[in-house]
N, C-alpha and C positions, 0 to 999 in steps of 0.2 A: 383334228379341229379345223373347220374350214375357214377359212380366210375371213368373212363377214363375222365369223366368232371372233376372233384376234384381232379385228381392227374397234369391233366394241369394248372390248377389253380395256387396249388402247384408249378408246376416247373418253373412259371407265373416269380417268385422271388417278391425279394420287394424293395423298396430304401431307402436306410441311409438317416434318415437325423437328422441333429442335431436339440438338443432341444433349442437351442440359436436364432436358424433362429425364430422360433416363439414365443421367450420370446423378443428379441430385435427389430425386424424390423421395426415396428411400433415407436419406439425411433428414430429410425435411418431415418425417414422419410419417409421411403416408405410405398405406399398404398399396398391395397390387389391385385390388377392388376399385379403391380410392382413384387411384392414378390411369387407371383404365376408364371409368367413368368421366375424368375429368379431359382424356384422350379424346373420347365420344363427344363431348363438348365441343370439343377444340373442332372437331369434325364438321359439328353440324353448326359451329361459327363461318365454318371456311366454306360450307355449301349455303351460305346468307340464310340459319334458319339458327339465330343465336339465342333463341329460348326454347330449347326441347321441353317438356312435358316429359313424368318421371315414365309413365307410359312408354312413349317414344324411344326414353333412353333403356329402359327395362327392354324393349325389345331386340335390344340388341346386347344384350350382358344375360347372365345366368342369375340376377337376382328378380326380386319381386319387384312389382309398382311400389309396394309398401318400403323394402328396404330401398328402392331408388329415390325415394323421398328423405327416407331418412339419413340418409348419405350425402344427400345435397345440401340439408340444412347442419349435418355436420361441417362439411368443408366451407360450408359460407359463414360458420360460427368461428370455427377458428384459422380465418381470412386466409384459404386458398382459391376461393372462390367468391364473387362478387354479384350482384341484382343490381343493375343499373336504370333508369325511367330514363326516357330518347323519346322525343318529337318528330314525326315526320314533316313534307312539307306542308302537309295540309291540317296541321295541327292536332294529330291524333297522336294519343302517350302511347307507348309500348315499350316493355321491357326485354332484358337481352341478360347473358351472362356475361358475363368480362371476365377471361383469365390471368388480368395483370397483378392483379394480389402474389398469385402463383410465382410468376416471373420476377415480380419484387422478394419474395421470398429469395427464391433463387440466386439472387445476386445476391441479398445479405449474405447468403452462408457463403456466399465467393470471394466479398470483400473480407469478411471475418478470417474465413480461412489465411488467406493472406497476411492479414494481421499480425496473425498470432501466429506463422511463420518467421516474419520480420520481426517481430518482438523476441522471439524465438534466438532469433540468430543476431540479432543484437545486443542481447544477453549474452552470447558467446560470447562475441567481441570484444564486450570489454572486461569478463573471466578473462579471456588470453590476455591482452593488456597487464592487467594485475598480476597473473604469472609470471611474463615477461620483467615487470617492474618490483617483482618478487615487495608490493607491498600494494593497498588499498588505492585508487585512484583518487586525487583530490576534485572536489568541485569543480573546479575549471577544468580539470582534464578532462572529466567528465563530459562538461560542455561542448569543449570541443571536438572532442569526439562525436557528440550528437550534432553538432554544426557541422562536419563532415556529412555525416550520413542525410542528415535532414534537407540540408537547403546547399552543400554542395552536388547533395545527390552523389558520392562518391560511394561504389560497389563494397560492401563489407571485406570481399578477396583482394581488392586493390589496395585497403586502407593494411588488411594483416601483411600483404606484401611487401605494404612501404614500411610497418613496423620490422619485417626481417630487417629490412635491410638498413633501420637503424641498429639493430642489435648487431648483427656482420661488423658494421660500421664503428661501433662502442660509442655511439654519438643516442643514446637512448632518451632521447625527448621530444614532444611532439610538434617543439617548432621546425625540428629538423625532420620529421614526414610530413607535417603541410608546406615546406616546402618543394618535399620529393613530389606527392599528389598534386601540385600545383603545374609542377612541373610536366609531369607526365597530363595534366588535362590539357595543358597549353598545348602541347604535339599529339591529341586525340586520343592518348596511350588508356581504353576504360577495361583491360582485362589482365591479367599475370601473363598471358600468352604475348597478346600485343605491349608489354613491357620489356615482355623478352627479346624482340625483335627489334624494339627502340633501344634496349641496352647495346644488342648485339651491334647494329649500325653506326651507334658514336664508342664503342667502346675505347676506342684509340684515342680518345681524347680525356680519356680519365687516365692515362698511363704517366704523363708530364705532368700532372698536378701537384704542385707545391703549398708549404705552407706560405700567408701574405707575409707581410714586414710588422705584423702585430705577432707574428708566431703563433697564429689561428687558423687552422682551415677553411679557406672559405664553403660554402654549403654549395654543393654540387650544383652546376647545369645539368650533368646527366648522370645520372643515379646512375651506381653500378648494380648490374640484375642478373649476378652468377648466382644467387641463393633464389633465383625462382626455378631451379634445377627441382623438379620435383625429387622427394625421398621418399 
């Protein structure tokens, strides 16, 4: 190939495309027809020609004008695809595709996805709880635990962590882990790992701890973190 070939090649360019269009589309329901068609779009958005003609786009796919039409009024039916009306300066309409339908899609099924992870695994959490408490969580417990997670924003692994280590402890109630989580956010502690390293650092000062002059323990400055030994 000689050199004047390769450098047109080169100046050919390339197209953007995100890496979502082909981890999600197939989620999202469309086939590879679908998704390839709506590629060529994306294409001849990004060479400033944002209303292909089914013609145009047929000539670059293996279907017909007829199914290229009919494929577009599918995807703009059930909104992956958009007809937008645009003004230029000199006051003349003209229409264009919009692929942001597409893109809003896409993010729905990403925030869902997550969702119903989180719902997922917070449903664990408090199954463990109840097992741990070998009885049904009452209402407030309940609450609290969701006030942890919700607007503490504290890690689901950090909260069953500080539950061992009430159980270790035989002090099994949850004003005595909002104050161990309390604790460890005040010194930055947000993982089982970085707990383990905060335990390990003060451990020497849980070794002198006594009961007060009420014959009550007082609730730890620094949580003891031998049970985040993984088993």
């Amino acid at each position: 190939m000689e050199r004047s070939q390769i450098v047109a090649l080169m100046q050919y360019g390339h197209s953007s495309i995100s890496k979502l269009l082909f981890d999600y589309y197939a989620r999202l329901g469309l086939n590879e027809t679908e998704m390839m068609l709506l590629l060529h779009i994306h294409r001849f958005i990004e060479d400033n020609h944002p209303f292909p003609t089914p013609a145009e786009l047929s000539e670059r796919m293996a279907v017909t004008v007829s199914e290229c039409s009919e494929l577009l009024r599918s995807l703009i039916k059930n909104d992956f695809l958009r007809m937008e009306e645009n003004q230029d300066e000199n006051q003349v309409m003209y229409e264009t595709y919009s692929l942001t339908p597409l893109y809003e899609r896409i993010l729905q099924e990403m925030f869902s996805e997550n969702e119903s992870e989180n719902t997922n695994e917070d449903g664990k959490l408090y199954e463990i709880f109840e097992e741990e408490f070998s009885r049904p969580l009452s209402p407030m417990e309940y609450e609290t635990i969701k006030v942890w997670l919700d607007q503490d924003k504290y890690k689901p692994e950090l909260i069953k962590s500080a539950l061992r280590e009430a159980v270790i402890s035989g002090k099994l109630n949850l004003r005595y882990m909002d104050r161990i989580l309390h604790e460890w956010h005040k010194n930055g502690v947000k993982s089982p790992q970085e707990a383990k390293v905060y335990g390990e650092k003060f451990r020497p000062y849980q070794k002198g701890k006594r009961p007060n002059s009420k014959g009550k323990e007082d609730l730890p400055q620094y949580p003891n973190i031998n049970w985040l030994d993984e088993t």
